[in-house]
RODO-2510 file (C-alpha; in nm, 4 decimals, decimal comma):
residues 478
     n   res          X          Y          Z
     1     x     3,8788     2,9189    -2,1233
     2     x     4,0591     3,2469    -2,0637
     3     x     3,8648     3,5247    -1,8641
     4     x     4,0087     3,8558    -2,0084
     5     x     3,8364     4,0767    -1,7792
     6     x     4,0100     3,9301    -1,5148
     7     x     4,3298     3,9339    -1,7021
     8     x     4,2466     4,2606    -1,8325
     9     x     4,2106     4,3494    -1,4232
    10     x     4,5529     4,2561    -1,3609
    11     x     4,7054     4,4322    -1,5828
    12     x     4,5558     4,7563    -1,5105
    13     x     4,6841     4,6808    -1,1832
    14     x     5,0212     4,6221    -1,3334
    15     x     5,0227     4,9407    -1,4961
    16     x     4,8861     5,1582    -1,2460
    17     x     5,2260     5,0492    -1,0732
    18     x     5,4115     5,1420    -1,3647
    19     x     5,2223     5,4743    -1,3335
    20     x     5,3639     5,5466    -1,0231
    21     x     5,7142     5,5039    -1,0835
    22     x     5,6358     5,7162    -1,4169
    23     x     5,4739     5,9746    -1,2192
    24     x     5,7793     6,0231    -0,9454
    25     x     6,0007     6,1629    -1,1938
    26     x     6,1833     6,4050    -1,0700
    27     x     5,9859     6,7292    -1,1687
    28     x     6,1563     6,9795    -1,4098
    29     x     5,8935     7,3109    -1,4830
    30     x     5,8989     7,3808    -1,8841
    31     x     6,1103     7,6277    -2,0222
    32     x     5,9176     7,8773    -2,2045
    33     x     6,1156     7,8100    -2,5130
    34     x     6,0553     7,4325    -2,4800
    35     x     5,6476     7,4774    -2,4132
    36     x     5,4351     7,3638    -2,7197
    37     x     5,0742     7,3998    -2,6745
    38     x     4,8717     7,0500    -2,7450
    39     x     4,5413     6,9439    -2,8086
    40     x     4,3026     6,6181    -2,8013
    41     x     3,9439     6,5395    -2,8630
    42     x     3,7906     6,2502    -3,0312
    43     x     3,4133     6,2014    -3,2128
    44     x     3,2039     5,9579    -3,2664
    45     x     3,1853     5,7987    -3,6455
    46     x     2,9939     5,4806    -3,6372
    47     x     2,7447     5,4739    -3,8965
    48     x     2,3881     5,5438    -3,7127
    49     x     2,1979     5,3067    -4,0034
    50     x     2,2675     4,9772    -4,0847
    51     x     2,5940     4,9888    -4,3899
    52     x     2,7968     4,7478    -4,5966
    53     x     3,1093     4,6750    -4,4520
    54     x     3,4411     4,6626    -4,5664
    55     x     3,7439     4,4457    -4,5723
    56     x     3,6316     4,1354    -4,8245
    57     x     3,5392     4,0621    -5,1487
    58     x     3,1900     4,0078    -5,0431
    59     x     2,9467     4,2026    -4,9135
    60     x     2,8075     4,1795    -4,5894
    61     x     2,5576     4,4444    -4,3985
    62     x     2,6153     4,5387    -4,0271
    63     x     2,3616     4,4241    -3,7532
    64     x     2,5049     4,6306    -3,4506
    65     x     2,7670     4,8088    -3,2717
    66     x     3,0050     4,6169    -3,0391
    67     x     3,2124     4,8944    -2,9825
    68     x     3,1917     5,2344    -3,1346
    69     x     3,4203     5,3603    -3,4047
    70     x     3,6482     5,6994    -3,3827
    71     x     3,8101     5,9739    -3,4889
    72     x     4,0894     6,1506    -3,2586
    73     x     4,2756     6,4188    -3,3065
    74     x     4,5678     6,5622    -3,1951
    75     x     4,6684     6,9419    -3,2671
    76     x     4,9924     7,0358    -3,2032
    77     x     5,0841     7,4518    -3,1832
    78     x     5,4340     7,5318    -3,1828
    79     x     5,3474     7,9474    -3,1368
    80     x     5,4143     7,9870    -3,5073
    81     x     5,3102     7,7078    -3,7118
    82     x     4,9596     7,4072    -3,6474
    83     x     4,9133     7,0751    -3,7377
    84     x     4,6552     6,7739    -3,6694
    85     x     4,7242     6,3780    -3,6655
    86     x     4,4351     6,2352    -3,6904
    87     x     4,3530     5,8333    -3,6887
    88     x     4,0299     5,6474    -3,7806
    89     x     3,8898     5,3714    -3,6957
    90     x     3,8227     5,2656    -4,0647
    91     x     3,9703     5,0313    -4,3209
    92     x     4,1414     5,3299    -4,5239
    93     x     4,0859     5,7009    -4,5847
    94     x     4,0660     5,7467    -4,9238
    95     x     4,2420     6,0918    -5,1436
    96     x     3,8702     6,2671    -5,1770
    97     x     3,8019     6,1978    -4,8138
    98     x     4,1240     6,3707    -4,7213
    99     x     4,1301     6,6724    -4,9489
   100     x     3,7846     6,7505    -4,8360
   101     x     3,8311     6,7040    -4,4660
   102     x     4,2046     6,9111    -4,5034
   103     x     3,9341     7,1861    -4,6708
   104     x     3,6937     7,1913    -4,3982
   105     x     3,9807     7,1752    -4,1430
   106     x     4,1669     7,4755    -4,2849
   107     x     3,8556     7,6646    -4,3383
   108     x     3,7381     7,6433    -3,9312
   109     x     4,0374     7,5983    -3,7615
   110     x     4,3109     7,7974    -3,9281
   111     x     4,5332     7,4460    -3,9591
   112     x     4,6908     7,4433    -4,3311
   113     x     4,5420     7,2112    -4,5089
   114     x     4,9006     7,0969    -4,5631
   115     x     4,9670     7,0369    -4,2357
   116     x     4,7052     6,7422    -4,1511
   117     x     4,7763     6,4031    -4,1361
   118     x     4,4710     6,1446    -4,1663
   119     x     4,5235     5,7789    -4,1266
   120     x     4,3291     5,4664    -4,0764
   121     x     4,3630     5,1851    -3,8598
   122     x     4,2455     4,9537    -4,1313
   123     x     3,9976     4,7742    -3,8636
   124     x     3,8054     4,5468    -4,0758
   125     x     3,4467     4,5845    -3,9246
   126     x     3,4073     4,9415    -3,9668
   127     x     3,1848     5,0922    -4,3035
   128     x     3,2784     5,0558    -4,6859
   129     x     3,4107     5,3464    -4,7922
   130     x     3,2859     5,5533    -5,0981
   131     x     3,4577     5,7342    -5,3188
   132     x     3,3373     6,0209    -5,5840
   133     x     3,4103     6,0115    -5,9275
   134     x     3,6428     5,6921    -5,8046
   135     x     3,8616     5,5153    -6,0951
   136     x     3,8472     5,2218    -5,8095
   137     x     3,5966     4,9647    -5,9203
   138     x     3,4875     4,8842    -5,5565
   139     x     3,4407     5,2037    -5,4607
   140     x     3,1922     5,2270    -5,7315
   141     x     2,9761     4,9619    -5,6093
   142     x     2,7629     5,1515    -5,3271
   143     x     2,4807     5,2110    -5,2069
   144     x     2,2904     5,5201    -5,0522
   145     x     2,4151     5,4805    -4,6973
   146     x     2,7744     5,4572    -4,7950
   147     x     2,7377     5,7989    -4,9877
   148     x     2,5934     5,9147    -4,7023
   149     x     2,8341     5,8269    -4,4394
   150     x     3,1136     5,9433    -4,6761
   151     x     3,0040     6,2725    -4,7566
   152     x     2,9297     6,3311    -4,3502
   153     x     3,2506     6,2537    -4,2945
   154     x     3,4708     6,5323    -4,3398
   155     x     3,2386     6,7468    -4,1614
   156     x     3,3188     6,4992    -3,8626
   157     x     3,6955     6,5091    -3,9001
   158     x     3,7017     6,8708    -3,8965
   159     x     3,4730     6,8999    -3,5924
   160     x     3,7065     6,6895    -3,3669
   161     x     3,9844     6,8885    -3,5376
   162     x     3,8287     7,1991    -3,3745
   163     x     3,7167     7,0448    -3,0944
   164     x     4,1073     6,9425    -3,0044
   165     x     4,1807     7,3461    -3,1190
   166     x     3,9955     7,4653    -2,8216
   167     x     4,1467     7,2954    -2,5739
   168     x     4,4778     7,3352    -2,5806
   169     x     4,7510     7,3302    -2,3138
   170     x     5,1243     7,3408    -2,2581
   171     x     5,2998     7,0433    -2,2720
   172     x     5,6142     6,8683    -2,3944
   173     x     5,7096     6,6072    -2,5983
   174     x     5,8186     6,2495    -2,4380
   175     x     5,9220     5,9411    -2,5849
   176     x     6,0273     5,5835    -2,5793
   177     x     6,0158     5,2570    -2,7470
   178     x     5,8558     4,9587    -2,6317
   179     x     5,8595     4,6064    -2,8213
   180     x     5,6041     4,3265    -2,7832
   181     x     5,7107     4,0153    -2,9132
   182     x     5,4919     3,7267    -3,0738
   183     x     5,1801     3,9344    -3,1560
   184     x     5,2398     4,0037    -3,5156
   185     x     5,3620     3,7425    -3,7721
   186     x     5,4492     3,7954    -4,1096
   187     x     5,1774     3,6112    -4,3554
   188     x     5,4005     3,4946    -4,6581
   189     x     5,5859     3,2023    -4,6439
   190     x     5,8173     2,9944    -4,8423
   191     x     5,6818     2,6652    -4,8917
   192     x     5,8220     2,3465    -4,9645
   193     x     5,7588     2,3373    -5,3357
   194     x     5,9440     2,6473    -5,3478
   195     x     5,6460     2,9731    -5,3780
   196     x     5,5719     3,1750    -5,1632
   197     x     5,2447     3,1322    -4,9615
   198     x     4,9993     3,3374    -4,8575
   199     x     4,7972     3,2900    -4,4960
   200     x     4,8790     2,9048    -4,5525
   201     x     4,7106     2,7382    -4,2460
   202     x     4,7985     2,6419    -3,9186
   203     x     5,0523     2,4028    -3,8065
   204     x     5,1020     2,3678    -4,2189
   205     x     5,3762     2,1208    -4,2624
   206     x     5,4931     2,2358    -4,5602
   207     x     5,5962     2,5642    -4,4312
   208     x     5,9822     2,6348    -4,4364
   209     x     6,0452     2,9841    -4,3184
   210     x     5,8785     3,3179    -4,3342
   211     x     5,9188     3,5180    -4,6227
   212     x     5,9685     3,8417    -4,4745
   213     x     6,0008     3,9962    -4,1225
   214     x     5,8127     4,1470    -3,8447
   215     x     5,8698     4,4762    -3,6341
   216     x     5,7816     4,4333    -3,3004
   217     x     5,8358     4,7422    -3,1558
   218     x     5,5971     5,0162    -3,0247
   219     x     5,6853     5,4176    -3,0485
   220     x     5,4989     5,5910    -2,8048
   221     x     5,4805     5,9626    -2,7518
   222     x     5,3822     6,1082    -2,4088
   223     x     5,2310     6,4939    -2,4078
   224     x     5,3345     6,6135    -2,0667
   225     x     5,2167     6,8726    -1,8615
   226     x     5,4291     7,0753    -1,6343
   227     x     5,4201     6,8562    -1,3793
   228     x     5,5545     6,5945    -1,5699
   229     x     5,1376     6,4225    -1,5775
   230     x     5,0479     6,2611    -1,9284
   231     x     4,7848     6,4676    -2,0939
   232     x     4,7912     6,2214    -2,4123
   233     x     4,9643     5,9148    -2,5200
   234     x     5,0093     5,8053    -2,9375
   235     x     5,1347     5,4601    -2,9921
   236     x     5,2154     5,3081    -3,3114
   237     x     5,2217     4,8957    -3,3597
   238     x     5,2707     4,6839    -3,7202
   239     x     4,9610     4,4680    -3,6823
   240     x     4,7169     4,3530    -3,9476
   241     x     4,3627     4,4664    -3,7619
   242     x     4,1586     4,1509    -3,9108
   243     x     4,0802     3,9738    -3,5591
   244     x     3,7402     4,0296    -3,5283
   245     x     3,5547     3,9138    -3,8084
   246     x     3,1428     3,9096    -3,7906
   247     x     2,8556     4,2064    -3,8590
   248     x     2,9168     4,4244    -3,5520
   249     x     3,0772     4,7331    -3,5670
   250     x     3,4155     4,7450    -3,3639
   251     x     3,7900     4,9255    -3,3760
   252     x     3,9130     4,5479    -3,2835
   253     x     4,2327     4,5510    -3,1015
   254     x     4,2643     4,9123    -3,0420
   255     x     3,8700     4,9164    -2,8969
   256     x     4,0690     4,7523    -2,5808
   257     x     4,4250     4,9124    -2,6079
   258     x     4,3035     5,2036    -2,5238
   259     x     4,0081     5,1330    -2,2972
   260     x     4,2865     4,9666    -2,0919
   261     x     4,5445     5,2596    -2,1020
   262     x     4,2365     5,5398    -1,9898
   263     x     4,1741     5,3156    -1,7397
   264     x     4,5188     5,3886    -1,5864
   265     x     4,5763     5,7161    -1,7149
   266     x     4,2381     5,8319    -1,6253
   267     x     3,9769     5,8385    -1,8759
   268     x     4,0001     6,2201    -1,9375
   269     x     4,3031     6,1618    -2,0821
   270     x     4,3989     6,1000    -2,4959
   271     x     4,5113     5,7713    -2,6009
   272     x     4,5011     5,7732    -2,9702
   273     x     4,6587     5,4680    -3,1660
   274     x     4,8224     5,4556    -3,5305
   275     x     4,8798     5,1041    -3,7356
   276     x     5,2352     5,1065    -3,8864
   277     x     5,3340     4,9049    -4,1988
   278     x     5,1875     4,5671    -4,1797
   279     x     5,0703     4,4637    -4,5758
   280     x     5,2245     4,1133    -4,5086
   281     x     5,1701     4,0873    -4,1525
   282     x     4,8843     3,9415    -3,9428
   283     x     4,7622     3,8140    -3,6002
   284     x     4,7967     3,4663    -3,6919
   285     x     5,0858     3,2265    -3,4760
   286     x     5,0660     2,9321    -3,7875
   287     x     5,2891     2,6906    -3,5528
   288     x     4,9770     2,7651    -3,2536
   289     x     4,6638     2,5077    -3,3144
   290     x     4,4888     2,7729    -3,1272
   291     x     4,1952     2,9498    -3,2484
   292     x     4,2514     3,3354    -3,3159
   293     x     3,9400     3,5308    -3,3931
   294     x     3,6879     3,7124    -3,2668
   295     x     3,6408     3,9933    -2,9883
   296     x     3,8216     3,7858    -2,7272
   297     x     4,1407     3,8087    -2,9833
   298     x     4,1285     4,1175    -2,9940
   299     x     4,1294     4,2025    -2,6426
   300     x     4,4196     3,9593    -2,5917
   301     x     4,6342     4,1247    -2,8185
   302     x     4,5269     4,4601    -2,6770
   303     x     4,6026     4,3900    -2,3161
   304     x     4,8865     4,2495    -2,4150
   305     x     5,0077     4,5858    -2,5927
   306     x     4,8973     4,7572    -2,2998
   307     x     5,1816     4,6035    -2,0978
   308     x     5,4267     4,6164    -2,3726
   309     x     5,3348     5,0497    -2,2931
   310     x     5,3674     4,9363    -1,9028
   311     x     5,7480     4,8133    -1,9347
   312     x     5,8025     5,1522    -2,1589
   313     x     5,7178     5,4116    -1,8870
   314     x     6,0184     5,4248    -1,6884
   315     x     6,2020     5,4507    -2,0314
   316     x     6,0410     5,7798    -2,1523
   317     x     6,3031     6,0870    -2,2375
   318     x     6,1853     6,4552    -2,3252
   319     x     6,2691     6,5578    -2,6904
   320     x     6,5173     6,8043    -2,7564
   321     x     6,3123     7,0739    -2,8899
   322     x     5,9995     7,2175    -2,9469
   323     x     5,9563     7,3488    -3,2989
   324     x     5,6960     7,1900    -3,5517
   325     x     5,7993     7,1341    -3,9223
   326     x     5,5648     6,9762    -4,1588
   327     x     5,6598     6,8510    -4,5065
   328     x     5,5052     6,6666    -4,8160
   329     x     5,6084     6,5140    -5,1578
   330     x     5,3876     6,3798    -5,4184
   331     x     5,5702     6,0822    -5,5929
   332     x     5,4549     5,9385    -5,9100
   333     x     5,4010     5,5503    -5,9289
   334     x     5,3600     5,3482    -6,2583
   335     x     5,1201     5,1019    -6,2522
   336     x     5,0403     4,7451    -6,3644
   337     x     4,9935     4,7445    -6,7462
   338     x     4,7645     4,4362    -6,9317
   339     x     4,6817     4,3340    -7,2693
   340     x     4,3438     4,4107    -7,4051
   341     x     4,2560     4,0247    -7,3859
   342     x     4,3228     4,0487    -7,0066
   343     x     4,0939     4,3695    -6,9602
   344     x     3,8312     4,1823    -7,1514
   345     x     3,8470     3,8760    -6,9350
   346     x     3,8704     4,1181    -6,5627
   347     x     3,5242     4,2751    -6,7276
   348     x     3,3325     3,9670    -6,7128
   349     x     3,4718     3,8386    -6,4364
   350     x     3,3892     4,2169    -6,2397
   351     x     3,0100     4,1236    -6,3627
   352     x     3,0045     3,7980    -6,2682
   353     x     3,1305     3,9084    -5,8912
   354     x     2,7635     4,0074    -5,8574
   355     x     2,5862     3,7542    -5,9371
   356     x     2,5986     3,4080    -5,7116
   357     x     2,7785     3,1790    -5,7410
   358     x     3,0807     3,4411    -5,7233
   359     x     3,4310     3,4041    -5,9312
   360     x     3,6938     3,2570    -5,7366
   361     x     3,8523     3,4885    -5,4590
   362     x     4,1710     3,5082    -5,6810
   363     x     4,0176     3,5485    -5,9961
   364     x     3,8435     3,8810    -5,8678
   365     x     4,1415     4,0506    -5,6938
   366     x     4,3206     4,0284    -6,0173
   367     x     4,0280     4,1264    -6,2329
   368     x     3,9407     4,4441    -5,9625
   369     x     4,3540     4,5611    -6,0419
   370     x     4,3387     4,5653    -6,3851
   371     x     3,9939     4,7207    -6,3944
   372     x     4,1498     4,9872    -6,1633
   373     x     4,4131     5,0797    -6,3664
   374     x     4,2558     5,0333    -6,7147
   375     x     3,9748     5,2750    -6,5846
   376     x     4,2726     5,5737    -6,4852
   377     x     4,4237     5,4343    -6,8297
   378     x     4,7400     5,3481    -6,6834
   379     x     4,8192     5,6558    -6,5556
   380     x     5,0804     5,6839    -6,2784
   381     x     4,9258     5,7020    -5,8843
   382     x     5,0563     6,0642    -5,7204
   383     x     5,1119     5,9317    -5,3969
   384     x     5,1747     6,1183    -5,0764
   385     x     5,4653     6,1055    -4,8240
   386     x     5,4061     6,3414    -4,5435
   387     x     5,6382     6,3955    -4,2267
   388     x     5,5539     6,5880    -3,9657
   389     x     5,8807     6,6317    -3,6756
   390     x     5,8410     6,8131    -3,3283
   391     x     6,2157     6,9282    -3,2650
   392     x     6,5017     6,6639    -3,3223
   393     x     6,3615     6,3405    -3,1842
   394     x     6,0111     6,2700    -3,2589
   395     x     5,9035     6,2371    -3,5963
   396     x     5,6082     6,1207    -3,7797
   397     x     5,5721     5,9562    -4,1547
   398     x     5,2197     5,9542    -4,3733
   399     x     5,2181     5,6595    -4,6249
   400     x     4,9280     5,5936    -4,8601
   401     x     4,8876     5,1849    -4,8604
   402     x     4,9110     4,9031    -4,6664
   403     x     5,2676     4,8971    -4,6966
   404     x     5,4883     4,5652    -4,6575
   405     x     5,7164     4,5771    -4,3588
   406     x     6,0313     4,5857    -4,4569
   407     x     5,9622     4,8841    -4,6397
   408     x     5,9193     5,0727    -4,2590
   409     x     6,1685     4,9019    -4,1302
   410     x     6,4059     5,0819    -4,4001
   411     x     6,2658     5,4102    -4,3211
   412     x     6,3118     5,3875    -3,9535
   413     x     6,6813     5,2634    -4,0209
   414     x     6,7530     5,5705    -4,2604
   415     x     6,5382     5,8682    -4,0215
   416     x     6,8159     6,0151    -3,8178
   417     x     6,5191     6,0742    -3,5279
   418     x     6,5150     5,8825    -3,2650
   419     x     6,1684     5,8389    -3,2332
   420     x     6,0040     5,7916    -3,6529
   421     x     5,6512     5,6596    -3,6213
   422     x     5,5069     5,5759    -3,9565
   423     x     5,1103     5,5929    -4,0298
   424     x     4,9736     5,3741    -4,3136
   425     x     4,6653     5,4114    -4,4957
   426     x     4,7284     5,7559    -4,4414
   427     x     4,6037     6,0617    -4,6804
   428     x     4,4643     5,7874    -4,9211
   429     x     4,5565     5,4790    -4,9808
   430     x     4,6672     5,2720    -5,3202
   431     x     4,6332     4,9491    -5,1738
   432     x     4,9022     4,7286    -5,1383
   433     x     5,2663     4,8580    -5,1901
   434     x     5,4929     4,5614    -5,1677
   435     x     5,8842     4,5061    -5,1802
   436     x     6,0533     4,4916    -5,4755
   437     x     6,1529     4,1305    -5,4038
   438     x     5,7947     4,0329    -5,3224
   439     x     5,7016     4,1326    -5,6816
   440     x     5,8774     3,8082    -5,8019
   441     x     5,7315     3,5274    -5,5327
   442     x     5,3846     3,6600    -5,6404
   443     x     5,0571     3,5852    -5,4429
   444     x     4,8170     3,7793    -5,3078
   445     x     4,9460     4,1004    -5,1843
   446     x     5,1815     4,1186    -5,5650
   447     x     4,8073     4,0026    -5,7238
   448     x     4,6460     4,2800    -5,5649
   449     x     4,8827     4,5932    -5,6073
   450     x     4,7975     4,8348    -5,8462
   451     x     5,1798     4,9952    -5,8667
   452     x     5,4309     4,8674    -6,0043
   453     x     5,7883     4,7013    -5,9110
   454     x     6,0319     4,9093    -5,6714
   455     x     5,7218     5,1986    -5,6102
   456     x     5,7749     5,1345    -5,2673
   457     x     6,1309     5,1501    -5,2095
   458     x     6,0534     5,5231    -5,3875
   459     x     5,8328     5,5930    -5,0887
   460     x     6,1190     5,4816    -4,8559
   461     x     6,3263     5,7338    -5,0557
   462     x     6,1042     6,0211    -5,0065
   463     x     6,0339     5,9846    -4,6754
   464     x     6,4095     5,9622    -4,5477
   465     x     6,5392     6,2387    -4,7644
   466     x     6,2316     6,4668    -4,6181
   467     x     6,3238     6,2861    -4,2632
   468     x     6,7003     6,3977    -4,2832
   469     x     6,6193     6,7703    -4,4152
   470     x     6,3848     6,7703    -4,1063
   471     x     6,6386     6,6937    -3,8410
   472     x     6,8653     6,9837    -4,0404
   473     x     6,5958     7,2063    -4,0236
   474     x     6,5638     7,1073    -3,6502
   475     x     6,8835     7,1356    -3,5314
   476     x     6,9340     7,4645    -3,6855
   477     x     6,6798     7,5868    -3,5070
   478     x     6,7983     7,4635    -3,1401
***
């Protein structure tokens, strides 16, 4: 069997070397024009009483904490204008969880409320989430504890928010783009019968091809000091966090990511990690007979992103400038529209899904949809696309879903920055937001959306038209 501590070991060796050749950089002081003032901090969120957790169709209650979950922050201050990325080491945020937090956050920092970005890592052993007065018919199904934890919440976000405020220090932008190859896989498959499959088994025979693709690579942003030290470090990876399974609270693979990275960088320092668009990807190698779950997983895959940050030190280039732009655009997506014989049958099947034996697993993900739109009565989802750019190389994109792949892939194609980082499950989340030409193979990810055909490729639209009048903005400014 594998001893990861010893691996992990090595590798911090390995990058402490890489480190070193990072940190003899010739030194070049900051320009006063070039100096943006930046700011970390993280809190605590793991519930302190035992909570449902998310992430399945069934409930299940947590017994303890393997690792605790987190909220970081960074604030950036450009002299004139603020703004916060924030991550969480939750399933999703959800729209009422990030208007109130953007209140609170606005209301003791100064930030806009505009001018936040909250996103989830979309670990699946952190709490269910609750949502008020939700048209979502999970999110209706709580208990006391959930309400609780979600309406302590924002209070939380805005604290590390203002925590992050107070400590900020000149530094510049830094960037470069790492890949790590073989760590994410893309679930759907075309089969030999000719559909599409969904998570269809190890060494399955019938497999022909995937279905879709994978993006392997890693953005990372350095904060730099004036002596050219990393104060903070954001990386960005498309991987489906479902490794650990069980009752125990943990981030999964970013719980050793970033324990690994402090450990070089010095624990004082921020190392705060984003999941990219990964609704059709996974963990899972199907043409490996090895196992692939559970906490020993997840550390693999985190050391091994840990090196894939290693080989992208000596890479790292400042940004050309300094100035901070924020933007947002609310889209309208349609939804899903079913007969009234189809509502009728996702009813009983919704209260049947609480008594044992359940439904089948595919009969409730269709019944939850339609039960989720009926209840907003078909009204289009206002969705969110948020960029936030520092100069005209680093960029950042807010999208509210676990969105497929491909649909990233387009946006970093079409952003003229050379750096675009994209945050799912960010400022709410719709659930899944596939491709248009996923609609027609069907299966789970097509079951389970609650928009409709091409709403995705929209999002791709906003974001690169906002993306491109960025960069304008930017280089006007220069």
């Amino acid at each position: 069997m594998l001893n990861w501590r010893r691996i992990k070991l090595s590798v911090v060796v390995v990058l402490s070397l890489g480190l070193t050749i990072f940190a003899t950089t010739p030194y070049r002081p900051l320009h006063a024009e070039e100096a943006l003032r930046v700011g970390f901090a993280k809190v605590d969120i793991t519930p302190s009483q035992p909570t449902p957790m998310a992430g399945y169709y069934h409930g299940r209650l947590s017994t303890e904490t393997h690792d605790p979950l987190w909220c970081r922050a960074v604030v950036i201050d450009d002299g004139a204008n603020k703004a916060a990325i924030i991550t969480l080491d939750l399933i999703s945020t959800t729209r009422w969880m990030t208007v109130e937090s953007r209140k609170m956050i606005e209301r003791v920092s100064g930030i806009p409320a505009a001018n936040v970005m909250i996103s989830a890592t979309h670990t699946h052993t952190g709490p269910s989430l609750h949502e008020p007065n939700s048209t979502r018919y999970m999110e209706m199904i709580q208990v006391p504890s959930t309400e609780l934890y979600m309406t302590q919440l924002p209070g939380k976000i805005a604290d590390c928010v203002n925590a992050a405020l107070s400590n900020l220090q000149a530094t510049h932008p830094h960037y470069a783009i790492g890949v790590e190859e073989k760590l994410t896989f893309n679930r759907r498959f075309f089969m030999e019968d000719g559909t599409v499959g969904w998570n269809p088994g190890k060494l399955n025979a019938k497999i022909v091809r995937e279905a879709g693709p994978t993006d392997d690579t890693l953005p990372l942003v350095a904060w730099m000091d004036e002596k050219q030290q990393p104060q903070g470090v954001m990386l960005n990876y498309c991987i489906h966090l479902d490794t650990v399974g069980g009752t125990q609270w943990s981030a999964d693979m970013p719980h050793t990511l970033i324990e690994s990275l402090e450990s070089v960088f010095g624990s004082d320092k921020h190392i705060q990690y984003a999941t990219a668009c990964c609704g059709d990807l996974n963990h899972i190698d199907v043409r490996s007979a090895s196992p692939q779950k559970g906490h020993g997983e997840a550390a693999r895959i985190g050391v091994r992103l840990s090196g894939a940050a290693l080989r992208a030190l000596p890479n790292f280039v400042a940004a050309k400038g300094s100035k901070l732009h924020v933007t947002s655009q609310t889209v309208p997506l349609n939804v899903f529209e079913h007969s009234p014989e189809r509502v009728a049958w996702a009813e009983s099947i919704a209260e049947k899904s609480k008594q044992q034996p359940q439904p089948s697993f595919w009969d409730m993900v269709e019944a939850f949809r339609i039960l989720d739109n009926q209840f907003r009565e078909n009204k289009p989802y206002d969705v969110e696309v948020q960029v936030i750019s520092v100069g005209r190389d680093v960029a950042w994109v807010a999208l509210s879903g676990e969105v497929f792949v491909q649909l990233g892939m387009d946006i970093k194609a079409g952003s003229p920055f050379r750096l675009t980082a994209i945050h799912e499950l960010a400022n709410g989340s719709i659930g899944y937001i596939p491709t248009r030409e996923a609609y027609g193979q069907g299966n789970y990810e097509v079951i389970s959306a609650r928009c409709a055909e091409g709403s995705g490729e929209l999002l791709v639209q906003s974001a690169i038209a906002q993306l491109r009048e960025h960069f304008s903005i930017q280089a006007s400014k220069e």
